[in-house]
NUMI-649330 format. One record per atom (N, C-alpha, C, CB): residue in one letter; atom name; x, y negated, z. Coordinates in nm, 4 decimals. Atoms other than C-alpha are relative to their C-alpha. Last residue first. Glycine has a CB too. Layout:
R  rest  atom      east     north        up
R     A    CA         X         Y         Z
...
This chain:
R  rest  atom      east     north        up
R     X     N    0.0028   -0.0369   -0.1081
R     X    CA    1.1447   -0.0639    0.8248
R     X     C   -0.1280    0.0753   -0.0191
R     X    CB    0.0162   -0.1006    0.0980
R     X     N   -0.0889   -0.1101   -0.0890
R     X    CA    1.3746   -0.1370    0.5678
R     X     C   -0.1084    0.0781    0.1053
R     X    CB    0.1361   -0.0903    0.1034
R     X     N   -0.0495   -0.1295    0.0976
R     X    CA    1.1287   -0.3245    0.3443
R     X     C    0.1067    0.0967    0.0359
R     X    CB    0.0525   -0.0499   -0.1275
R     X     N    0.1349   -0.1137   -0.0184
R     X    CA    0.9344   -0.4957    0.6463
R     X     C    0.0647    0.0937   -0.0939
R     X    CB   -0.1838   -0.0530   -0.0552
R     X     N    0.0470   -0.0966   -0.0906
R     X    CA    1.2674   -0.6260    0.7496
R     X     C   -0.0928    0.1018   -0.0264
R     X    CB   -0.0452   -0.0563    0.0901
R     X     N   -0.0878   -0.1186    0.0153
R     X    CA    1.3517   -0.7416    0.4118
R     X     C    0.0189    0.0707    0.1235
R     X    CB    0.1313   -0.0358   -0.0522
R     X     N    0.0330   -0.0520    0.0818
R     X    CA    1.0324   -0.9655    0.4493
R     X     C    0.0918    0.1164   -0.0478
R     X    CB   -0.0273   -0.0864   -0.0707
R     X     N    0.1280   -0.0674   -0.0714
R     X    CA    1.1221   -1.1156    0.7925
R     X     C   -0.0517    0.1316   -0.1477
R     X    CB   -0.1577   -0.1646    0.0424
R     X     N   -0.0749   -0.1454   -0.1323
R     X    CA    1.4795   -1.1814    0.6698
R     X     C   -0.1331    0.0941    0.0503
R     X    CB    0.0846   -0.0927    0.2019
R     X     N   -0.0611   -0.1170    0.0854
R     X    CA    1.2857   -1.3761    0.3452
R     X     C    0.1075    0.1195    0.1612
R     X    CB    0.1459   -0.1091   -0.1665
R     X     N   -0.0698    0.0613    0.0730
R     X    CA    1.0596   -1.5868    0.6053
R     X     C    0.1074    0.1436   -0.1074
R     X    CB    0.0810   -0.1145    0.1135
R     X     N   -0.1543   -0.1250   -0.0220
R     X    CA    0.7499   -1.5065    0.6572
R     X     C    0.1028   -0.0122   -0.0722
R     X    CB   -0.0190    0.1558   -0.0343
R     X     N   -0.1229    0.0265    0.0582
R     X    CA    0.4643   -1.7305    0.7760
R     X     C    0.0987    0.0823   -0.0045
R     X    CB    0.0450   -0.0897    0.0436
R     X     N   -0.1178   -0.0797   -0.0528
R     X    CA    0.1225   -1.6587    0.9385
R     X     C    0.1163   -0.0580   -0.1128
R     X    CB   -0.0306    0.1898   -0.0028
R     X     N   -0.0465   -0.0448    0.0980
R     X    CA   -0.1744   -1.9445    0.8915
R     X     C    0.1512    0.0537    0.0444
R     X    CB   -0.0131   -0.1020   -0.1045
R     X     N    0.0237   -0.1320    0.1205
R     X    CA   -0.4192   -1.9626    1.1595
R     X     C    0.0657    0.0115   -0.1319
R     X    CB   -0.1424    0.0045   -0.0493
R     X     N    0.1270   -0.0965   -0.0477
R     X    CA   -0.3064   -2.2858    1.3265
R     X     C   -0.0812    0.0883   -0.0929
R     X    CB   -0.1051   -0.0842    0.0576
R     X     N    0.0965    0.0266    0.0753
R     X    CA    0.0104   -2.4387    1.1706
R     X     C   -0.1036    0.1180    0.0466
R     X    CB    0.0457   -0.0072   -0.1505
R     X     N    0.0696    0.0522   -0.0822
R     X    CA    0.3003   -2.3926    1.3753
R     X     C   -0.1282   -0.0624    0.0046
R     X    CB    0.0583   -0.0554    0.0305
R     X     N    0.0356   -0.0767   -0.1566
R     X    CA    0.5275   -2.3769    1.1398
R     X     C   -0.0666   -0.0846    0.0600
R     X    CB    0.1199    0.0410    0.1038
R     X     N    0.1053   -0.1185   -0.0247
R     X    CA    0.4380   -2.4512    0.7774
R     X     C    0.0030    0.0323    0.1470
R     X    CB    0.0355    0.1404   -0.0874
R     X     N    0.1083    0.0786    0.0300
R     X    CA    0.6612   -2.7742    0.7510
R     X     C   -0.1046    0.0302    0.0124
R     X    CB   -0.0054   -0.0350   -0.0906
R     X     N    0.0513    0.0000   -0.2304
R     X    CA    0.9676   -2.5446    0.8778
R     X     C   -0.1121   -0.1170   -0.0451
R     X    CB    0.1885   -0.1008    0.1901
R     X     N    0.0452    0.1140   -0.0096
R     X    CA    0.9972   -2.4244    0.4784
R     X     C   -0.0424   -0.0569    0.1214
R     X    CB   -0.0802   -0.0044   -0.0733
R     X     N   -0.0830    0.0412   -0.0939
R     X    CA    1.1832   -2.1218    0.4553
R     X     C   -0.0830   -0.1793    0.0150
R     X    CB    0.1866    0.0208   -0.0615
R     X     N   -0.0541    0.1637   -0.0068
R     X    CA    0.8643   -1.9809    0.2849
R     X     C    0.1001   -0.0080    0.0727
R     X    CB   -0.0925   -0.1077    0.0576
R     X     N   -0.1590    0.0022   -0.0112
R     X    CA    0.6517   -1.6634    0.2403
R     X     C    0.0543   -0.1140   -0.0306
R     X    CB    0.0688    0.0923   -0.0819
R     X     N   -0.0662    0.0564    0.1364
R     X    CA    0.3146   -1.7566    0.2941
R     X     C    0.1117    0.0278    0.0563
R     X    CB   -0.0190   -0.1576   -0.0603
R     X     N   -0.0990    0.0648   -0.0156
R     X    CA    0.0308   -1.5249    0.4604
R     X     C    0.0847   -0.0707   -0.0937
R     X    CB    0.0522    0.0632    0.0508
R     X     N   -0.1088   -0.0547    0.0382
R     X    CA   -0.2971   -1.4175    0.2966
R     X     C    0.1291   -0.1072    0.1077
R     X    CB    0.0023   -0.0080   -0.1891
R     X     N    0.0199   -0.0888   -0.1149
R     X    CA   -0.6575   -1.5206    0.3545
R     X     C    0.1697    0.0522    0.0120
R     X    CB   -0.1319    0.1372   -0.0352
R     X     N   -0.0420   -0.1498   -0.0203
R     X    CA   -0.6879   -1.5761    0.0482
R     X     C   -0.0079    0.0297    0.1183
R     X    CB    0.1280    0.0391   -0.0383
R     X     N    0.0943   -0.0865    0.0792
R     X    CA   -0.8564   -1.9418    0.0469
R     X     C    0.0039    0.1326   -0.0207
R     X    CB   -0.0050   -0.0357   -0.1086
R     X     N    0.1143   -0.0016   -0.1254
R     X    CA   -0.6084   -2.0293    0.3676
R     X     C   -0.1364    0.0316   -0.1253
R     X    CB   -0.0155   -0.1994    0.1193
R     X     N   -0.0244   -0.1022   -0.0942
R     X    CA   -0.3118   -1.9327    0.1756
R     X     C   -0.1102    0.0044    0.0629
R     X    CB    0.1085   -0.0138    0.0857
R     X     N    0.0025   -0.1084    0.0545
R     X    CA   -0.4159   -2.1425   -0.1356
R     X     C    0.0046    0.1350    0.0838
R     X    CB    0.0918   -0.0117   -0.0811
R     X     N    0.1578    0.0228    0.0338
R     X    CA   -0.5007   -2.4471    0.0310
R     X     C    0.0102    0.1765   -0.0163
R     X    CB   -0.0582   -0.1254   -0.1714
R     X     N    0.1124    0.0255   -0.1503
R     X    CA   -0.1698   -2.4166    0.2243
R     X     C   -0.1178    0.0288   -0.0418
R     X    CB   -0.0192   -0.1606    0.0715
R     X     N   -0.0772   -0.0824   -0.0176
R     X    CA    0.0277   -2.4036   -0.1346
R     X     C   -0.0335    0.0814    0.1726
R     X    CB    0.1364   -0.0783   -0.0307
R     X     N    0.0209   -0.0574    0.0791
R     X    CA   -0.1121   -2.6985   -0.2515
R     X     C    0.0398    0.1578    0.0143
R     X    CB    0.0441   -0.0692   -0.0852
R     X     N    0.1573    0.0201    0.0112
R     X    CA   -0.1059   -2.8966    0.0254
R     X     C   -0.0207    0.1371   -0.0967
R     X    CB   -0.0579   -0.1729   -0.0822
R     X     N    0.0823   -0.0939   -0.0941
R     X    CA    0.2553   -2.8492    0.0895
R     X     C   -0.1062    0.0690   -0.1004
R     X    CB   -0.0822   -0.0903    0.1327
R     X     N   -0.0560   -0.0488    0.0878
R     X    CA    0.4082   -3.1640   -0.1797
R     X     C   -0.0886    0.1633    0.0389
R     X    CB    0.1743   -0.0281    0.0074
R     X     N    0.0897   -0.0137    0.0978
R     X    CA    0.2258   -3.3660    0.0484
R     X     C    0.0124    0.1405   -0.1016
R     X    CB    0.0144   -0.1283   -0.0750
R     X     N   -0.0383   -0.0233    0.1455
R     X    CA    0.4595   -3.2850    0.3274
R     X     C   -0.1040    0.0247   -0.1164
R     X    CB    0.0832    0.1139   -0.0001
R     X     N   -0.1490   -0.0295   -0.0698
R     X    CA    0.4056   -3.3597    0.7269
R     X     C    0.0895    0.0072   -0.1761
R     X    CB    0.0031    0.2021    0.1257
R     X     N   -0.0734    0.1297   -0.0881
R     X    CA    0.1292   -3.6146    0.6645
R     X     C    0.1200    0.0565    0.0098
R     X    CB   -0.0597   -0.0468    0.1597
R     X     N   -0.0636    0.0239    0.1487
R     X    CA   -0.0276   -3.3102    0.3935
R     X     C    0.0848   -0.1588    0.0419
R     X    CB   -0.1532   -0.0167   -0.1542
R     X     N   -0.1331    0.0480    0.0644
R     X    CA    0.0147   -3.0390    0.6228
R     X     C   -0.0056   -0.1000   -0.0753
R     X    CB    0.0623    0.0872   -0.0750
R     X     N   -0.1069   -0.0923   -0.0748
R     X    CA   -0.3136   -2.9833    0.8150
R     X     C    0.1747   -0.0117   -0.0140
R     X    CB   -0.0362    0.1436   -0.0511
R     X     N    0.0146    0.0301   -0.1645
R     X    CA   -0.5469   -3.2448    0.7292
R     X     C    0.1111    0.0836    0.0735
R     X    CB   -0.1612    0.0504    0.0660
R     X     N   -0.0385    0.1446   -0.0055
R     X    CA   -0.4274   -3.2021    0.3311
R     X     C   -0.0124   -0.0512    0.1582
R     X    CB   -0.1032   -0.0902   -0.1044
R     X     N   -0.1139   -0.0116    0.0425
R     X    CA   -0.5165   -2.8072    0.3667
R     X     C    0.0906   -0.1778    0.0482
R     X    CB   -0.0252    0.0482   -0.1742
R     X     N   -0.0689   -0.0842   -0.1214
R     X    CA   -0.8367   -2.8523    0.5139
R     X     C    0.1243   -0.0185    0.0144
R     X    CB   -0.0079    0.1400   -0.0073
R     X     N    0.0609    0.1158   -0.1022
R     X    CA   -0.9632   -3.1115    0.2237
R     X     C    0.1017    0.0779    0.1245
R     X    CB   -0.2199   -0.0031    0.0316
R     X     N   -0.1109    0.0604    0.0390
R     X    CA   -0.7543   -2.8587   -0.0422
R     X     C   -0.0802   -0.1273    0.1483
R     X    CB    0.0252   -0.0431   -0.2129
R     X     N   -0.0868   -0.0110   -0.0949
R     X    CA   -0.9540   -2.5883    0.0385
R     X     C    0.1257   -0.0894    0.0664
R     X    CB    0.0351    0.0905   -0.0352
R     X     N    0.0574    0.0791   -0.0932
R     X    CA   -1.2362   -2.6152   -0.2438
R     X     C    0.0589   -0.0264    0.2170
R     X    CB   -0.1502    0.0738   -0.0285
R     X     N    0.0687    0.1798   -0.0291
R     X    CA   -0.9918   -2.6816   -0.4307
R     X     C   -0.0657    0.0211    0.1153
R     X    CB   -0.1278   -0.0787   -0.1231
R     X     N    0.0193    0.0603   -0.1018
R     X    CA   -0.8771   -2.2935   -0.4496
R     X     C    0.0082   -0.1344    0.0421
R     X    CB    0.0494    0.0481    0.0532
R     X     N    0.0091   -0.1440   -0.0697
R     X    CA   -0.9176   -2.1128   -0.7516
R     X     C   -0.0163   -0.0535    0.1507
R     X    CB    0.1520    0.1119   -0.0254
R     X     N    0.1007   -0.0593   -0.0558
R     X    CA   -0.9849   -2.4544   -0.8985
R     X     C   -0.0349    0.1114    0.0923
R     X    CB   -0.0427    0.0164   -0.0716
R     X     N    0.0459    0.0010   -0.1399
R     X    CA   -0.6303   -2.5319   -0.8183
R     X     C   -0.1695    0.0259    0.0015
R     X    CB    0.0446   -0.1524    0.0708
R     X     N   -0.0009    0.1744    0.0117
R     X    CA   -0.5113   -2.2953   -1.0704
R     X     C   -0.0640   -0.0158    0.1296
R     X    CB   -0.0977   -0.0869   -0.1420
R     X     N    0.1439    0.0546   -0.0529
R     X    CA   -0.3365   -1.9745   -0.9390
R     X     C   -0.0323   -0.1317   -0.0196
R     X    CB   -0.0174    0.0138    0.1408
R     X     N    0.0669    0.1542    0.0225
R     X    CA   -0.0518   -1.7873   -1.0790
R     X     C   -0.1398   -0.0197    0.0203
R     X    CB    0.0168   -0.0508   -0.1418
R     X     N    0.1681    0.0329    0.0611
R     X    CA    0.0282   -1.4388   -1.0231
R     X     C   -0.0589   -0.1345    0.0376
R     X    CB   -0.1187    0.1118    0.0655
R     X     N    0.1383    0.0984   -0.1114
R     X    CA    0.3641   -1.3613   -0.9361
R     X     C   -0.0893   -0.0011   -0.0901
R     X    CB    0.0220   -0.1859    0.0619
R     X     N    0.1138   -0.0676    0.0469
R     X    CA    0.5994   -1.0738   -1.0803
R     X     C   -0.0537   -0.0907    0.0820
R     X    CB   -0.0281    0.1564    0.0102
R     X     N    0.0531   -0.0146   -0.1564
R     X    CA    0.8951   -1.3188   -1.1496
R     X     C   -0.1249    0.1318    0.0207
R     X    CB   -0.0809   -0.1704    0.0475
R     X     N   -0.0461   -0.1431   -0.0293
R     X    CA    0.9996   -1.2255   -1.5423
R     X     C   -0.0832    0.0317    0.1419
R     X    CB    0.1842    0.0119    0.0179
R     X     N    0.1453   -0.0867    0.0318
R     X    CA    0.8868   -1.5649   -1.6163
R     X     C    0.0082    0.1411    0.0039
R     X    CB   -0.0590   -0.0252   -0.1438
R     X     N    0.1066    0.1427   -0.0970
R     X    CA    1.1621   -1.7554   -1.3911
R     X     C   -0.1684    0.1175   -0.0555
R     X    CB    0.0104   -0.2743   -0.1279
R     X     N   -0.0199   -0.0830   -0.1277
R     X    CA    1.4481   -1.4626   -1.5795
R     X     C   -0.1549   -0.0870    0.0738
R     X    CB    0.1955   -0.0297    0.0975
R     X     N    0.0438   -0.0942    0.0135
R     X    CA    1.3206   -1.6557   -1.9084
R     X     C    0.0097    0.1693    0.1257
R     X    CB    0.0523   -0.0066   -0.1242
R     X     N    0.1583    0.0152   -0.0155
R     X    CA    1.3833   -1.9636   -1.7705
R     X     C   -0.0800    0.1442   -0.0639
R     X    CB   -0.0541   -0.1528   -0.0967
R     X     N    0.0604    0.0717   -0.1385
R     X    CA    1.7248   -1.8883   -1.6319
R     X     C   -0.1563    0.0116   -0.0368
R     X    CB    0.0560   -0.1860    0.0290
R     X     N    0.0161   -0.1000   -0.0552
R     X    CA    1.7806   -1.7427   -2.0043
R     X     C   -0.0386    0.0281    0.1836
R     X    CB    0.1096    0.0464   -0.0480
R     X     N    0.0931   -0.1111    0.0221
R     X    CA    1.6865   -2.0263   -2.1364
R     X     C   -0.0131    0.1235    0.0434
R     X    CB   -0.0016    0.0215   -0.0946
R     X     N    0.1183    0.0592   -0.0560
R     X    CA    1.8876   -2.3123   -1.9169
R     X     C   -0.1092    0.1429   -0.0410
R     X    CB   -0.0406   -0.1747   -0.0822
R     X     N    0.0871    0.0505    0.1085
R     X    CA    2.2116   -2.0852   -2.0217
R     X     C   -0.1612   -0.0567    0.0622
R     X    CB   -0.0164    0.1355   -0.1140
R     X     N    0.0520   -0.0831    0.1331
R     X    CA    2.4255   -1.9823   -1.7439
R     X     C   -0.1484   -0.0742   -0.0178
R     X    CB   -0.0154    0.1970    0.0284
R     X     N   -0.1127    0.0118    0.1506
R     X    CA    2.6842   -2.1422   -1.5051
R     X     C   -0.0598    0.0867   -0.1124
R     X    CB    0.1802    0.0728    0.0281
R     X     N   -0.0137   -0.1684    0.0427
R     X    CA    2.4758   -2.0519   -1.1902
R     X     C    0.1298    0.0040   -0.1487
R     X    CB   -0.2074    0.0730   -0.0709
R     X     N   -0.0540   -0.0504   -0.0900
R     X    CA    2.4661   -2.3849   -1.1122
R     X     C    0.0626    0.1573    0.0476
R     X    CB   -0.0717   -0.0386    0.0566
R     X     N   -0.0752    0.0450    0.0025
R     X    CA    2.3790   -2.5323   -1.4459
R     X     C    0.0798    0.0346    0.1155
R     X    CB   -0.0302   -0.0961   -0.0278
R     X     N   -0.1335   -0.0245    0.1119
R     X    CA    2.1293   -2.2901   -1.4605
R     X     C    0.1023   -0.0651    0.0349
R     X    CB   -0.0170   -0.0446   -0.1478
R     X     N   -0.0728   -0.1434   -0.0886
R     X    CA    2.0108   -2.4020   -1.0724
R     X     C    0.0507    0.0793   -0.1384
R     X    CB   -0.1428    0.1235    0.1164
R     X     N   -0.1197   -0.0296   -0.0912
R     X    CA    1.9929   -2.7066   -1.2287
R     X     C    0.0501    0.0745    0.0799
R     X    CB    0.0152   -0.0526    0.0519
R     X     N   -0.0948    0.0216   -0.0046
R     X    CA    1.8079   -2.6870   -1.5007
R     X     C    0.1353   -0.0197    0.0981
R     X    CB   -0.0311   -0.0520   -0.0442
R     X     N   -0.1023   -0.1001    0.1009
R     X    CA    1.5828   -2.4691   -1.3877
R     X     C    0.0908   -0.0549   -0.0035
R     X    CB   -0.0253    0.0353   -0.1412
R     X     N   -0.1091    0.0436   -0.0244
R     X    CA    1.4470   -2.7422   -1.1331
R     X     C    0.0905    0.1517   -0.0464
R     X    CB    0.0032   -0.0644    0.1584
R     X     N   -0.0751    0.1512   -0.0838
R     X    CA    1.1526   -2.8351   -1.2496
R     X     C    0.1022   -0.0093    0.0314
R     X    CB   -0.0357   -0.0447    0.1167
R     X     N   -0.0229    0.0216    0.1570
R     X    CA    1.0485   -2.4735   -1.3360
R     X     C    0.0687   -0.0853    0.0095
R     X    CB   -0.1034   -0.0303   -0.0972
R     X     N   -0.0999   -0.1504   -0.0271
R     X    CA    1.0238   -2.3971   -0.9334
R     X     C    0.0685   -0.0699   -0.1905
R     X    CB   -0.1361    0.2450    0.0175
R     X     N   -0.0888    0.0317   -0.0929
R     X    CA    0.7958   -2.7258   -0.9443
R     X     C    0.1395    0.0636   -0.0064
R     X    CB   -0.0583    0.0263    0.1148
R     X     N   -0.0573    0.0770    0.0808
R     X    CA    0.5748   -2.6180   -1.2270
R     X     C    0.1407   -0.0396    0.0984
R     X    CB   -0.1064   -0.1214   -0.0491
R     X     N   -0.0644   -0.0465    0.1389
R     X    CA    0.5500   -2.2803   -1.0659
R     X     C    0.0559   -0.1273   -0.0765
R     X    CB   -0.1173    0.0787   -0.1003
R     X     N   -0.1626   -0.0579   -0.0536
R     X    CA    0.4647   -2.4360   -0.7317
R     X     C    0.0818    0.0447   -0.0989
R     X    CB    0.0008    0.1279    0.0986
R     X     N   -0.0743    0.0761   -0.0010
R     X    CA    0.1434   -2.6365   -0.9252
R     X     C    0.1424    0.0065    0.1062
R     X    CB   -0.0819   -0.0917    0.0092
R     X     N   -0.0642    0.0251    0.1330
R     X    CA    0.0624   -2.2987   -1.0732
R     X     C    0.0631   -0.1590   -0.0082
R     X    CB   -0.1197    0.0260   -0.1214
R     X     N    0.0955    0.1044    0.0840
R     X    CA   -0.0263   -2.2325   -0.7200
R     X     C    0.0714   -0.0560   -0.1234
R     X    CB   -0.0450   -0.1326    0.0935
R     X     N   -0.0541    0.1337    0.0139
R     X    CA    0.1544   -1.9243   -0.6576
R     X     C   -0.1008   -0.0899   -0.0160
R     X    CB    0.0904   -0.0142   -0.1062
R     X     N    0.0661    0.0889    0.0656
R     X    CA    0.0374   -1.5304   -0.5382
R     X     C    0.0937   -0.1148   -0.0061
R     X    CB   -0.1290   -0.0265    0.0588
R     X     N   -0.0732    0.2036   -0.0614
R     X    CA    0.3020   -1.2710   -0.4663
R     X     C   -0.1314   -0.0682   -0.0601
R     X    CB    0.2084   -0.1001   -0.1175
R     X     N    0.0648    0.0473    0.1304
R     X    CA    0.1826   -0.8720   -0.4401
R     X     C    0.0205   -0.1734    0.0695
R     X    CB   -0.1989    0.0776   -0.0404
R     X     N    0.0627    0.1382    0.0196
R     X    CA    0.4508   -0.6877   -0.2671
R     X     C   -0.0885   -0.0511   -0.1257
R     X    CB    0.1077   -0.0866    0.0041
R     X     N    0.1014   -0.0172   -0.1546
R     X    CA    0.5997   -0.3584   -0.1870
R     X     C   -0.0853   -0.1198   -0.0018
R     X    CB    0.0962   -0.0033    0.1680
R     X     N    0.0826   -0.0873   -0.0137
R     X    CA    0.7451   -0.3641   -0.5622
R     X     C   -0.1172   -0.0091    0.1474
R     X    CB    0.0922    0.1160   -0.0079
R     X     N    0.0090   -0.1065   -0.0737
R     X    CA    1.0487   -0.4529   -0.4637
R     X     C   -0.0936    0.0907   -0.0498
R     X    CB   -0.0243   -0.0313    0.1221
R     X     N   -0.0254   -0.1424    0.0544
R     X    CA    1.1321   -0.6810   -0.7062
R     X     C   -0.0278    0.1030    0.0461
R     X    CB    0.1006    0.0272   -0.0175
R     X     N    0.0763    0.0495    0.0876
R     X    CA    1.0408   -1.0048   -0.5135
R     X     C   -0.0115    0.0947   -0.0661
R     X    CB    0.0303   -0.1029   -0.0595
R     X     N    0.0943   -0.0460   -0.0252
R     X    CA    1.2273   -0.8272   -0.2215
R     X     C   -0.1341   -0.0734   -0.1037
R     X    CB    0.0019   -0.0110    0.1468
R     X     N    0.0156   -0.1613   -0.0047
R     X    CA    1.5268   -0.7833   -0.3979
R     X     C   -0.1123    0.0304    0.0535
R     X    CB    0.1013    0.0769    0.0766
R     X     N    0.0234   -0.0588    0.1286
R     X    CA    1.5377   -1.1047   -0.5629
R     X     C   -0.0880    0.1273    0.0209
R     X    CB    0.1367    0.0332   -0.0716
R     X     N    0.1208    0.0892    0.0006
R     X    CA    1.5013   -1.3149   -0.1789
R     X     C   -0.0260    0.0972   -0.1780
R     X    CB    0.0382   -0.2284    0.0140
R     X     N    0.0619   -0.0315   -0.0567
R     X    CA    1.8257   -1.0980   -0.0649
R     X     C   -0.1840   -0.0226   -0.0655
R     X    CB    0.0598   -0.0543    0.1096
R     X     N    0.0182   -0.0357   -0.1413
R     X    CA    2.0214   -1.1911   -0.3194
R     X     C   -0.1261    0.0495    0.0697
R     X    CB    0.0316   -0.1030    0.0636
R     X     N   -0.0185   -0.1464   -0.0278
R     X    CA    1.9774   -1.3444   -0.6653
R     X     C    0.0387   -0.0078    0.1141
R     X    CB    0.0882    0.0814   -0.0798
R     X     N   -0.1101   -0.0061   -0.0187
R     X    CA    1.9496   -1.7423   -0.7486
R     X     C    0.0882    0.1596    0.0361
R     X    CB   -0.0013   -0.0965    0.0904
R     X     N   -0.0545    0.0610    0.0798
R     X    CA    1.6389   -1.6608   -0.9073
R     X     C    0.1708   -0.0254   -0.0019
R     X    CB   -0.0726   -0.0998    0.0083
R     X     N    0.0340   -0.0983    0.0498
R     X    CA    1.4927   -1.4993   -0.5850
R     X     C    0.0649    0.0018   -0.1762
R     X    CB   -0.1550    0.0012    0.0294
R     X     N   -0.0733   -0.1175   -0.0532
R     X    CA    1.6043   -1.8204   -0.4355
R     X     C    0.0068    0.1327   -0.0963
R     X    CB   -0.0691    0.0382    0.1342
R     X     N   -0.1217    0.0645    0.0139
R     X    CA    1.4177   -2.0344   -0.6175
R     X     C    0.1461    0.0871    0.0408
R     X    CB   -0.0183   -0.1244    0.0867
R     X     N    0.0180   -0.0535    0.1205
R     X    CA    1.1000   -1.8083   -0.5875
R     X     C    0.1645   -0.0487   -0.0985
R     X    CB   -0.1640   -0.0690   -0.0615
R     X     N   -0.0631   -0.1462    0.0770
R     X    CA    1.2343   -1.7970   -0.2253
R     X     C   -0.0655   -0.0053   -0.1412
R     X    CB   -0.0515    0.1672    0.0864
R     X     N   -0.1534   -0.0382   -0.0493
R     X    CA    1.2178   -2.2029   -0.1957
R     X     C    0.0016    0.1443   -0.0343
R     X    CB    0.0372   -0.0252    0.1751
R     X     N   -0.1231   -0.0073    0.1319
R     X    CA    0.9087   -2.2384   -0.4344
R     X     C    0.1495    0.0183    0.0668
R     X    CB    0.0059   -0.1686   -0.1043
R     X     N   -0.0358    0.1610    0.0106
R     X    CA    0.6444   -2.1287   -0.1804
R     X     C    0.0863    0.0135   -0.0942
R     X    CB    0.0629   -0.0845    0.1286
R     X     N   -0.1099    0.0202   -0.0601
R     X    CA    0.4666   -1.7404   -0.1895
R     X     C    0.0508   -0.1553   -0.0524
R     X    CB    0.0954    0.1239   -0.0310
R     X     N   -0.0031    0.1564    0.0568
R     X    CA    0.1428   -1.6799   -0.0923
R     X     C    0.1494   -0.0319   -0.0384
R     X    CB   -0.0547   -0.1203    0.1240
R     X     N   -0.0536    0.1027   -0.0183
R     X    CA    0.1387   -1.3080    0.0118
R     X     C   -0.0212   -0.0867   -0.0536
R     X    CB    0.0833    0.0030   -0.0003
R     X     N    0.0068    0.0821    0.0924
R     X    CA   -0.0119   -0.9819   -0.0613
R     X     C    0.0350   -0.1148    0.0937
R     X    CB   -0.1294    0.0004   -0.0819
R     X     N    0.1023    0.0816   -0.0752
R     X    CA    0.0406   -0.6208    0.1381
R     X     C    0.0461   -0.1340   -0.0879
R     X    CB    0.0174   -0.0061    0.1921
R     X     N   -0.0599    0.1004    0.0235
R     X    CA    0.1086   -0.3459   -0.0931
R     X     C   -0.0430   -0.1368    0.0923
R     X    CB   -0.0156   -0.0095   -0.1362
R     X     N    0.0839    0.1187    0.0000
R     X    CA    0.0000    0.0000    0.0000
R     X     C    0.0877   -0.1240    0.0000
R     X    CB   -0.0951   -0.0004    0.1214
């Protein structure tokens, strides 16, 4: 059984950069949701994690669509975005979108993002927490 997640643009960024954050994107044990406005974001900054990596902007972006996520417009979840914005969107607008979405699923968010802690009814996991569950 696969348990499903929200996941932010730091590990999709990560997961890109390879390591830890690849292996459990790959795993398999996981189903990732995004808000297709985290995807543009993650995209956003191909170029420079190519340029950091020392390889080709296209093939970066063609590793980016490889991810196994499943994109979400915000109709999927608008009507969440009032909640969302009261909860995170003073600490990080940028959030909102990505909050709405966890709290319309029902789902946790994978994130290094300390903007999420401590946020009433929504769980958080960070990539150590997630290669725990795949060892354990």
């Amino acid at each position: 059984m696969t348990e499903s997640l929200v996941v932010d643009a730091n590990p999709l960024l990560a997961a890109l950069l390879g390591g830890s954050a690849r292996g459990v994107i790959f795993s398999g044990k996981f189903t990732f949701y995004a808000p297709q406005h985290t995807l543009f974001e993650v995209e956003k900054y191909l170029p420079r994690v190519a340029e950091k990596l020392g390889q080709p902007e296209a093939d970066l972006f063609h590793a980016f669509q490889l991810l196994p996520v499943i994109p979400c417009q915000p109709r999927d979840y608008d009507s969440h975005i009032p909640q969302a914005t009261g909860l995170i969107g003073s600490r990080d607008p940028k959030d909102v979108h990505v909050l709405a979405l966890a709290l319309k699923l029902g789902l946790p968010i994978w994130t290094h993002d300390r903007d999420f802690e401590g946020l009433p009814g929504v769980a958080v996991r960070t990539t150590g927490e997630m290669v725990a569950m795949l060892s354990g």
